[in-house]
N, C-alpha and C positions, 0 to 999 in steps of 0.2 A: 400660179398656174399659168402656164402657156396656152397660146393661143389654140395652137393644135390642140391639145389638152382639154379647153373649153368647150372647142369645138366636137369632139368624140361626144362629151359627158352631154351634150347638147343633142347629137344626135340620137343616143342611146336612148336617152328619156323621151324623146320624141315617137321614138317607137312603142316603148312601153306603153301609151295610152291605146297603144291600135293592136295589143296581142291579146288573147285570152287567158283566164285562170290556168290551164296546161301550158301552156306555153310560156308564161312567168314565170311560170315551175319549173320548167325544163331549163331555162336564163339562168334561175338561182344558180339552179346545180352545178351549171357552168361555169358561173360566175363564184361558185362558192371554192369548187377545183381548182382556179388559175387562183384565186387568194391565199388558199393554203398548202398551194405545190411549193416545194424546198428549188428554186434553179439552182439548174446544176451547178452554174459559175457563180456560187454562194460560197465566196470567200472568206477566208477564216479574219479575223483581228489580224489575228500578226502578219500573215500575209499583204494584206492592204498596207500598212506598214511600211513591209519591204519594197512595194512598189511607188507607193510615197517619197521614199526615201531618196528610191534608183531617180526618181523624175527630179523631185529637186536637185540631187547631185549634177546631172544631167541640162539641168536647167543655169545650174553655174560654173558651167564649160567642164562638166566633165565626157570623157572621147565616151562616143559609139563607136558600137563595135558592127563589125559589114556582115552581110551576107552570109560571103563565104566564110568567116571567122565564126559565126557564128555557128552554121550547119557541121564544121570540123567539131566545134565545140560541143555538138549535140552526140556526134558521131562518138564521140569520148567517154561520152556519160552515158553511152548503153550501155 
């Protein structure tokens, strides 16, 4: 765990001792909603994958591609 990290869990509980019965309740809920929300950029397996891949390749000199090659390229695959 990072330091930042430590530091939140730290401040969080710090609070906790100074809220009331309703208001830990209301924390849960909150807290229980961002644990079991899906984000959105929840990537699939193979996906991670493919970008694993592209980074390695890319990591052993393989070309990027610019900008503008790339926006042509998007322009393509409407």
């Amino acid at each position: 765990m990072n330091i930042a990290v430590a530091t939140l869990d730290k401040q969080i509980n710090d609070y906790l001792g100074v809220l009331n019965m309703r208001q830990k309740k209301a924390l849960l809920t909150v807290a229980k909603t961002f644990a079991e929300a899906q984000p959105e950029n929840d990537y699939s397996d193979e996906f991670k994958a493919e970008l694993d891949s592209r980074y390695d390749e890319y990591k052993n000199g393989g070309v990027l591609v610019g900008e503008e090659e790339a926006n042509k390229r998007m322009d393509i695959a409407k």
